[in-house]
N, C-alpha and C positions, 0 to 999 in steps of 0.2 A: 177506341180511338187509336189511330196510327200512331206509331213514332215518328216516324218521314212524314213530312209533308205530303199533300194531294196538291192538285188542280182547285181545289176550293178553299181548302184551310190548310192552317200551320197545325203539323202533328204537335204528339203530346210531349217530347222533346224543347221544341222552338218554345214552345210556350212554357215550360218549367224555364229555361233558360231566362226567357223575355220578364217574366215577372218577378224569379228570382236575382238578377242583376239590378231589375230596375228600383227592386226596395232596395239595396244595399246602396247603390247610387245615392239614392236617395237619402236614406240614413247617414250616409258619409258625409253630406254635404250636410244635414243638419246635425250630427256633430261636432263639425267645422267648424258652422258659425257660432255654435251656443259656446261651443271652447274662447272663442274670441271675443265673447261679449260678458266672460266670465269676468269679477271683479279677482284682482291681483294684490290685493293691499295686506294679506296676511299670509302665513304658513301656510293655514289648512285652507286658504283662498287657491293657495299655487300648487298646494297638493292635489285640488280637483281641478285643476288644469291637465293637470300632465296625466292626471287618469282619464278625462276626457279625450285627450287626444291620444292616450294610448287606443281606447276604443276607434276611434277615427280611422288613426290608419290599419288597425287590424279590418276592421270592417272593409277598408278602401282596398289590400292586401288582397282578401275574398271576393271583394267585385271582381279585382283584376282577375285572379283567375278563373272567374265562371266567366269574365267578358271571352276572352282567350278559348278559351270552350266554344263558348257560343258563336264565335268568327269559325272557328272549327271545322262549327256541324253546320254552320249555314252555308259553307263552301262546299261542301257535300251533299247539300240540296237546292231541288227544284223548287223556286219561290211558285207558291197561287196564283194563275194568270191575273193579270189586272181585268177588275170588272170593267175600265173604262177603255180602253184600250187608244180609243181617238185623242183621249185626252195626256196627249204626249208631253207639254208642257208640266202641267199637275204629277206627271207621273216621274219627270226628270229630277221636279223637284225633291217629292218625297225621298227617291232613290239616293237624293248628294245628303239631305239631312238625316236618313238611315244610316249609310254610311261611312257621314260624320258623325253621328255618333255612335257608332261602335270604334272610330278612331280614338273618341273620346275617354271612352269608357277604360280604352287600355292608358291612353297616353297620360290620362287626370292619375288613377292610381301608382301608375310607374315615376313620373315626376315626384308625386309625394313620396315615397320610397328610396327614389335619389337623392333627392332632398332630404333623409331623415337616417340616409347613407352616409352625406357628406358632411353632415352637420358636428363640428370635434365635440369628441364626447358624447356624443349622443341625446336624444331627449323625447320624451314618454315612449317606455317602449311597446312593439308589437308584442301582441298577448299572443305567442305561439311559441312551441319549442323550438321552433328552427332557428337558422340565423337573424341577426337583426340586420346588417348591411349588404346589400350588393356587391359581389366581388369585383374588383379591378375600380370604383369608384373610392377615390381618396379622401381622408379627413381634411375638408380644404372649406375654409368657413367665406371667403369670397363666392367659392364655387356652389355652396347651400344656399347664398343669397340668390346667385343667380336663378337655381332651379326652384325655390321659394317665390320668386317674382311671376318666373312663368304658372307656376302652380296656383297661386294668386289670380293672374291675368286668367288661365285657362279656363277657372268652374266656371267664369263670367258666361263665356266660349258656351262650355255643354251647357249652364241651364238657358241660356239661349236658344239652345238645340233642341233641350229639355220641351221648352214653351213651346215653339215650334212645332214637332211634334205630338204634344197634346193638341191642340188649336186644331190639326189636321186629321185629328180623331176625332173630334169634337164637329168638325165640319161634316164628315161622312156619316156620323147617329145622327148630328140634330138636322142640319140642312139637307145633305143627298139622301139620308134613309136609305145607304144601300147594305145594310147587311156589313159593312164592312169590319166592324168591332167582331162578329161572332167568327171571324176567322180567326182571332187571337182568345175571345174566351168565347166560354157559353161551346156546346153540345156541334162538333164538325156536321154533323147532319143540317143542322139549320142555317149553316152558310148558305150565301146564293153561288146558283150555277154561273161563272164566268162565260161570257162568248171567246168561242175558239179566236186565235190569234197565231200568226206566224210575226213573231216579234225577231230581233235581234239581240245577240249580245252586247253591241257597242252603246247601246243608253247606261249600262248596267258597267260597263268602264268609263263610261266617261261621268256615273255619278261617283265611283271610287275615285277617282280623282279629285273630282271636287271637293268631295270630302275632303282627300288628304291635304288639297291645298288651303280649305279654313284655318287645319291646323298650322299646315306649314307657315301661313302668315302669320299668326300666331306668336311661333315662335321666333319670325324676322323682327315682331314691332317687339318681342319681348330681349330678343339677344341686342336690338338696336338703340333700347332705351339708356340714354348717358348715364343717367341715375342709377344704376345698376353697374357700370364698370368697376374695374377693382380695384380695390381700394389705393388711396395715393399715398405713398409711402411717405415723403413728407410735404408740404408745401413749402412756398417761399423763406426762404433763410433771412432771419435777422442778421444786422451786419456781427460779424466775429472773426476769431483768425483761421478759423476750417467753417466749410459751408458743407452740408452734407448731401451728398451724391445721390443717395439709393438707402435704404435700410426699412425693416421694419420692427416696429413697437409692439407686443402683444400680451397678451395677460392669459392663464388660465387658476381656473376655479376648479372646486368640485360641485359637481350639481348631484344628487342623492348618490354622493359616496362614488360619482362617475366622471375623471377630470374633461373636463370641457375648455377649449382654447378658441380664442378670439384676438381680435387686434385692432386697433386706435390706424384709423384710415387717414388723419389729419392732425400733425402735430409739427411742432419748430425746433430747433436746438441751435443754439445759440454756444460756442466751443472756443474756448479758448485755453490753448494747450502749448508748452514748449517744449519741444523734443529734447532739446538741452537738459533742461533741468526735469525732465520727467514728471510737470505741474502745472499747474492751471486751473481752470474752472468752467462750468459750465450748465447751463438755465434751459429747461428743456419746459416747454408749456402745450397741452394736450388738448385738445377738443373731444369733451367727451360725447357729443353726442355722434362722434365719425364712430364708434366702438362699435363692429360687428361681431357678436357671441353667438354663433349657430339659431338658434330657433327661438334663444330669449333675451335675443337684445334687448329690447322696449324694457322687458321685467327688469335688466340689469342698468337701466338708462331711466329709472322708472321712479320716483316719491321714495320708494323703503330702500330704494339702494344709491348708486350714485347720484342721483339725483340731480341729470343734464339740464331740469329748465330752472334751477334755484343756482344749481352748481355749472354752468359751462366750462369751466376748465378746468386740470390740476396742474400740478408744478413741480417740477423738481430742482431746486436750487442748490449748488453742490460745488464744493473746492476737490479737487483732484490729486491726489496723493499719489508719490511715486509708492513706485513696491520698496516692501522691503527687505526684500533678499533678489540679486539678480535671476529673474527667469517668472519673478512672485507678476498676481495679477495687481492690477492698478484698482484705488480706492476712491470711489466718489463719495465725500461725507459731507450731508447737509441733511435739509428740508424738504421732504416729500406733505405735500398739500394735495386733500382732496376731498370732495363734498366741506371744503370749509374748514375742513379741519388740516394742522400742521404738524407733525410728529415728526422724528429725527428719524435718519432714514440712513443707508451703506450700502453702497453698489459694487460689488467686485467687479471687473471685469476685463478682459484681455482685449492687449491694444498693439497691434502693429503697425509700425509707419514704415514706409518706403518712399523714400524724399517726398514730396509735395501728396503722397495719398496715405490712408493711413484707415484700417480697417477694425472695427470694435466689436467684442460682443460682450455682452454678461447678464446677470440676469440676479436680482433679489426678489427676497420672502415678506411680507407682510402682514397683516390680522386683521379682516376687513374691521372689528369692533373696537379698534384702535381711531376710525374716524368716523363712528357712529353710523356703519353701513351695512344695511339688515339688521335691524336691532330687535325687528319682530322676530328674528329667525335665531332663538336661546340655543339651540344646537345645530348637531352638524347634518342632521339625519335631509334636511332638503339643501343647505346650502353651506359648504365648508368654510371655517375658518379662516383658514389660510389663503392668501393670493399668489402669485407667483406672478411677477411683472419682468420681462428679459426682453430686449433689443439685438441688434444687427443690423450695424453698418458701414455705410462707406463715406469718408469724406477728402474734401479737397482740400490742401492751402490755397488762401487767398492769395 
């Protein structure tokens, strides 16, 4: 058998290419879901999680690039004329859902790769020695939701394509019986003879197009979807004597020993401060379930840890202490509440006012097992100790 293609079949090339991408596809996408349909309630529950999906994207890694190959060598070759030739319709179609889904095949594994780029800290990683993240793509856990949404939205996309494509091989063994399967397997010799054709190039641009613009839609209902924009720094301001401007709240953990950073998309603070006396107070209330953590929110929003549908909010209730030496940070000492539980809590943090505006940031340490969160998780080897909760922001006098 040829490596290039003929007039009648796909050489022995297309075809390693065609069957070896399409199991890996394939495998990818049922790693996927079995990851997802994995129970989370224990350690060694969330240890086979993240081994799972380590497999997933290695596996999706190697699609991409045998897909890449395979766009390659088929732009280097002469396709099999079509057996049917009159049937221009049947033949435009196949041609937009080919490919679309060789669009697919790069665009599904590259998205998850961005997405597992941009996610802070990281999570289950690729089983190869090279790098883990993509260069020039940022630790930016808004921007992981974003490409986690489209990556979501898209398999929908290819195994749609997926179907399609079978159903249309399926038509030409059972219904037409023209030989058309033995151009992709089975022995080149027992393809059938095509009828000559002076075809053109433009059916063959105008199905790449197509294709590309499946995905491109795609990605318009996926960048256009509200529920996907990022996240709100804070919502409406209870009355007080600063309203806050702009700021965000965010937490990082370590996830196996890999710090991972997230942030609270929805919370109030309530501020009452005097520049005079350098004192005041102020009540900051959280929505936990706005908390986006890279790839395992749900698990961190989830029964064994914060626990958003028993626990919706936490709290931090707090009197505000001048410094105590000039140039010293400011001290918020009270009551940090969370999952239910209240434990005494210390905020340092630096505060500058400029008449009517006045700019904060700081940032405190915590023990998640000080409010009974993770408590199936006896050490640090999947989920650490420690928390680290720090803000930034801006606010106004009233």
């Amino acid at each position: 058998m040829n490596a290039g293609n003929t007039a009648r079949a796909y050489g022995w090339m297309a075809r390693l290419f065609h069957w070896s991408v399409a199991v890996l596809i394939l495998a990818a996408i049922a790693l996927g879901l079995y990851a997802d349909a994995l129970p989370s309630g224990t350690e060694i529950e969330l240890q086979a999680i993240f081994a799972t999906f380590s497999w997933h994207k290695t596996v999706g890694v190697a699609a991409l690039g045998l897909a890449v190959l395979r766009i390659l060598w088929t732009l280097t070759q002469s396709k099999p004329r079509p057996l049917h030739p009159n049937r221009k319709l049947e033949h435009f179609v196949a041609e937009t859902v080919h490919w679309a889904l060789w669009i697919g095949m790069v665009i599904m594994p590259l998205t998850g790769w961005l997405l597992h780029s941009a996610a802070p800290g990281g999570f289950s990683r690729i089983l190869w020695p090279l790098g883990q993240r993509l260069p020039f793509v940022p630790e930016n856990a808004a921007l992981a939701e974003r490409f986690g949404h489209f990556h979501s939205t898209g398999w929908w996309v290819l195994a749609g394509l997926i179907v399609l494509h079978v159903a249309g091989a399926l038509k030409h063994a059972l219904l037409d019986r023209d030989g058309t399967m033995s151009r992709m397997a089975g022995p080149a010799s027992r393809a059938p003879e095509p009828p000559v054709a002076h075809g053109s190039v433009l059916p063959h641009v105008l199905a790449a197009l197509a294709g590309l613009l499946i995905w491109a839609g795609t990605v318009i209902v996926s960048a256009g979807n509200p529920e996907q924009a990022a996240p709100v720094a804070s919502s409406e301001q209870p009355a007080s004597g600063w309203v806050v401007e702009q700021g965000v709240l965010g937490i990082e953990v370590a996830q196996g020993g890999t710090p991972i950073q997230g942030q609270f998309g929805t919370w109030q603070a309530a501020i009452d401060y005097d520049p005079a006396t350098l004192a005041g107070k102020v009540d900051v209330n959280i929505d936990i379930a706005s908390l986006t953590l890279g790839s395992v929110s749900d698990n961190a929003k989830g029964p064994d840890f914060l626990n958003a549908a028993q626990f919706p909010g936490a709290r931090f209730e707090a009197e505000i202490l001048p410094p105590t030496t000039e140039g010293a940070a400011h001290l918020a000492r009270g009551t940090l509440t969370i999952a239910g539980k209240s434990v005494p809590a210390e905020l340092p943090f630096d505060l500058t006012v400029d008449g009517d505006k006045a700019t904060a940031k700081g940032e405190m340490k915590v023990d998640r097992r000080d409010f009974g969160i993770g408590a199936g998780y006896a050490d640090e080897s999947t989920v650490g100790f420690g928390v680290t909760i720090r803000f930034d922001l801006t606010a106004n006098r009233k």
